[in-house]
Structures are given as C-alpha cells and as structure tokens.
TORKOL-4160 file (C-alpha; in steps of 0.2 Angstrom, whole numbers, padded with zeros to 4 digits, m for minus):
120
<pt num="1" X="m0029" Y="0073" Z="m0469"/>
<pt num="2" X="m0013" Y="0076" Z="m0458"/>
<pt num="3" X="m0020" Y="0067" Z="m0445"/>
<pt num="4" X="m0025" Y="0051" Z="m0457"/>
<pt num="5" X="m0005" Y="0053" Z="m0463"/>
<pt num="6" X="0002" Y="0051" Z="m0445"/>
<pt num="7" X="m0010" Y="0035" Z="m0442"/>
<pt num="8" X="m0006" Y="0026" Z="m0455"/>
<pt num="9" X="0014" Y="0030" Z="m0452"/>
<pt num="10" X="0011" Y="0024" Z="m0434"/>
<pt num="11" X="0003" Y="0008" Z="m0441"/>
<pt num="12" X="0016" Y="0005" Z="m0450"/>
<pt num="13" X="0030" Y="0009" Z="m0439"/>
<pt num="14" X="0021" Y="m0002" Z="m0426"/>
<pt num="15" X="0018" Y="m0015" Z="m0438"/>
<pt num="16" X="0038" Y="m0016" Z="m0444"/>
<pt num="17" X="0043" Y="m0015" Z="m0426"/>
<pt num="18" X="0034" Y="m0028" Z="m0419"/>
<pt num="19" X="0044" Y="m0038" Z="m0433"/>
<pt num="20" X="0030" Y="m0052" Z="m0439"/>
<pt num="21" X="0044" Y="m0064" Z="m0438"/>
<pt num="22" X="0057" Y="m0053" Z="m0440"/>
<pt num="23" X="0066" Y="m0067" Z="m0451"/>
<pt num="24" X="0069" Y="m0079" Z="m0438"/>
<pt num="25" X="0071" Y="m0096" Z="m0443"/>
<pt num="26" X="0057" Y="m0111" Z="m0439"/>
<pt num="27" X="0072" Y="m0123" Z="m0440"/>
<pt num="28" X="0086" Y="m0119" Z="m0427"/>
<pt num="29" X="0101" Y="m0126" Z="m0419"/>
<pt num="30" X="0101" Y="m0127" Z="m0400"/>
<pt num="31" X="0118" Y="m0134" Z="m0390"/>
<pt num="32" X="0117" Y="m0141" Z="m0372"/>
<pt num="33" X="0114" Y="m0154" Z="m0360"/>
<pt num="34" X="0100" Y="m0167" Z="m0366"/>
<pt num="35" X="0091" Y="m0176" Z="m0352"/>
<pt num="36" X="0074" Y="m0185" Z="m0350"/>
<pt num="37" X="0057" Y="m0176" Z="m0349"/>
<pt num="38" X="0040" Y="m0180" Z="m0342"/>
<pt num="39" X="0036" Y="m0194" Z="m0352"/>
<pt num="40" X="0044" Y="m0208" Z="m0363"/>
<pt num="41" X="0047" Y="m0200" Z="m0377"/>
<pt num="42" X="0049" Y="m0180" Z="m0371"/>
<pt num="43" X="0065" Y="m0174" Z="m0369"/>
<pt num="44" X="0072" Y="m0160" Z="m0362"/>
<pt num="45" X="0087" Y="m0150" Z="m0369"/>
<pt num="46" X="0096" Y="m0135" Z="m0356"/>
<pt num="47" X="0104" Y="m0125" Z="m0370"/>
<pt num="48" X="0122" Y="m0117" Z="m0365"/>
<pt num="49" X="0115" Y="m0101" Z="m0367"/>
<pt num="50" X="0101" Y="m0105" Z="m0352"/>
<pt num="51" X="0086" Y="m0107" Z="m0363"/>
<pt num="52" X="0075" Y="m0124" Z="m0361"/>
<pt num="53" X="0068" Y="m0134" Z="m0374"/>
<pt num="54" X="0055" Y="m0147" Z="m0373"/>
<pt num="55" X="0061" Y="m0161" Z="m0389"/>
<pt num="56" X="0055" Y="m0173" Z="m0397"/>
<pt num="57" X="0058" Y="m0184" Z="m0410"/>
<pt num="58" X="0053" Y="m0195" Z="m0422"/>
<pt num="59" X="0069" Y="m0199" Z="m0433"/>
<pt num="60" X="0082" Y="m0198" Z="m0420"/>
<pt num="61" X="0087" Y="m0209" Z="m0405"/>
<pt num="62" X="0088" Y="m0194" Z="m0392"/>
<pt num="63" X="0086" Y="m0208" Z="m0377"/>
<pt num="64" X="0103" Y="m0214" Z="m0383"/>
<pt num="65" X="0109" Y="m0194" Z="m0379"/>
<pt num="66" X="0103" Y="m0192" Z="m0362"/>
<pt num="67" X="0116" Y="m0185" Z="m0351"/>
<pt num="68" X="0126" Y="m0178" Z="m0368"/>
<pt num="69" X="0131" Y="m0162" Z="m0373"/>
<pt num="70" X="0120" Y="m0159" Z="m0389"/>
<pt num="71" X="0117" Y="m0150" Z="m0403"/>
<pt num="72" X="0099" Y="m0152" Z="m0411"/>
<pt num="73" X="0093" Y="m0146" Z="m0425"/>
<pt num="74" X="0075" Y="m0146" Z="m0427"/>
<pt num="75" X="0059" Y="m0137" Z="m0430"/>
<pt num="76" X="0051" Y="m0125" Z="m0418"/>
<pt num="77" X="0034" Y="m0128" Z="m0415"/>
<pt num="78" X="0021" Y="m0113" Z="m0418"/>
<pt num="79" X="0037" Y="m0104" Z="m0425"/>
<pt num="80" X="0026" Y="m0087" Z="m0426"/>
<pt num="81" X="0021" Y="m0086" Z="m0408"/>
<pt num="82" X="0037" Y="m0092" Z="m0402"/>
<pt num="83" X="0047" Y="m0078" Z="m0413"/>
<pt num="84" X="0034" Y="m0066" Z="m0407"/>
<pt num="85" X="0034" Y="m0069" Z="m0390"/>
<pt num="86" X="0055" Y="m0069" Z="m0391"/>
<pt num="87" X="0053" Y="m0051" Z="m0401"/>
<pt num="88" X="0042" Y="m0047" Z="m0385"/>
<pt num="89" X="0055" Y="m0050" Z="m0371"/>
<pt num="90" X="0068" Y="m0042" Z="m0382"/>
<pt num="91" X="0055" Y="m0026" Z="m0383"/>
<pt num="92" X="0056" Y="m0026" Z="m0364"/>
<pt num="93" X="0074" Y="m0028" Z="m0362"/>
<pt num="94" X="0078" Y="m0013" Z="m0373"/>
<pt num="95" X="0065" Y="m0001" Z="m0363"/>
<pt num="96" X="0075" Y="m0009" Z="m0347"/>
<pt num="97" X="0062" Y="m0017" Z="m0340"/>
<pt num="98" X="0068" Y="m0035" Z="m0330"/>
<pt num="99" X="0066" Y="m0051" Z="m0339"/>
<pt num="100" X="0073" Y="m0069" Z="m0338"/>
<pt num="101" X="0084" Y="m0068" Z="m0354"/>
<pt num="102" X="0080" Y="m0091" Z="m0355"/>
<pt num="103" X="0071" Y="m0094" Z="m0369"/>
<pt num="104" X="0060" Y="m0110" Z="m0368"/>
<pt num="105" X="0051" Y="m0118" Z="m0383"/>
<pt num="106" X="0048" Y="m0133" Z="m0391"/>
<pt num="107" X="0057" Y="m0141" Z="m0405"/>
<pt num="108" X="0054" Y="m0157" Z="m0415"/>
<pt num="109" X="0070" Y="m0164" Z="m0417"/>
<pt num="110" X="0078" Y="m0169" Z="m0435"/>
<pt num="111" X="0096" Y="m0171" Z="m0432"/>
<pt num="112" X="0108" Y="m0173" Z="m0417"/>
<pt num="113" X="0126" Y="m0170" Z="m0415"/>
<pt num="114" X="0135" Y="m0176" Z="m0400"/>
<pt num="115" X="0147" Y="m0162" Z="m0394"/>
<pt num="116" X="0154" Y="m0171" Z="m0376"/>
<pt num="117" X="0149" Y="m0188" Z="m0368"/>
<pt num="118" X="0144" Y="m0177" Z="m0353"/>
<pt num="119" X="0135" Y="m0162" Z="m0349"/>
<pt num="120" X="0148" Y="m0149" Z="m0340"/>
C-alpha cells in the first residue's frame, strides 16, 4: 500500500514538474532585428534576447521590415512542444548542465511594431 502511495506521489510530482505548458502563452511578443529567410515569404526575427524565430505572415507586410528593429506579436506554432522543449532546457540549466540559453521557434505573425529603422 506504501509503496502504491509513493508512486502515485512521484507521478504526480513529475507530472507537475514537467509543467504541461506551465502557462506559457501560444501568442507572444518577440523584439529584434527582422531580416529575410529562406524563401519569399519566410522571414527571420533575431530577438534581443539571442533567440531566433522563423516568421511568417499572412496579414502583415514584414518585407516592408526587413532590416528593422521589431516587435511581433504572433502565434507559436506547435505552442505545447515548443513550451515543453523550453521547460526542458530550463530543467537542464537548473541541474547545471551547459545549454545555449537561444530559444528558436516559429511564430505566425499578427501584428508588428517598428522599434528603430535599424537593427543595432
């Protein structure tokens, strides 16, 4: 009976830890230089933070930003696996094992707001 106890607390703990989405948000705001991706209409934001995203964008003119200092708002693409692999890399910073703390995703692109002219 003990031993039925302690499982089901270790599946939960592990369950609560690995955060199922931990609340992050599928819509987020990203700042940073926009330039041009691999095709026409892929493009690709640096944030400020040193996280890359691959946008895109169906309502908003981002060939017009190219070479601008952004902000995007937009929608991650597979938000769950993007937030679980984030809550991964996070897992292995705090048991002090080396990462790359650059986060790259995709993000479908709703709104931008030009911050500079220029990417600094």
């Amino acid at each position: 009976m003990k031993r039925k106890l302690v499982l089901w607390t270790m599946l939960i703990f592990v369950g609560t830890s690995l955060g199922f989405g931990k609340g992050k948000a599928t819509v987020r705001d990203v700042t940073g230089c926009l330039s041009k991706g691999d095709s026409a209409k892929e493009f690709l934001l640096t944030g400020s933070d040193g996280s890359t995203w691959e946008v895109r964008s169906s309502r908003v003119a981002l060939a017009e930003h190219v070479g601008h200092t952004v902000t995007a708002t937009g929608v991650v693409s597979n938000a769950k696996i993007h937030n679980l692999k984030e809550d991964a890399k996070d897992a292995a910073k705090d048991s002090g094992m080396k990462k790359s703390d650059a986060e790259h995703g995709h993000l479908t692109v709703t709104k931008v707001k030009m911050v500079s002219e220029s990417c600094k």
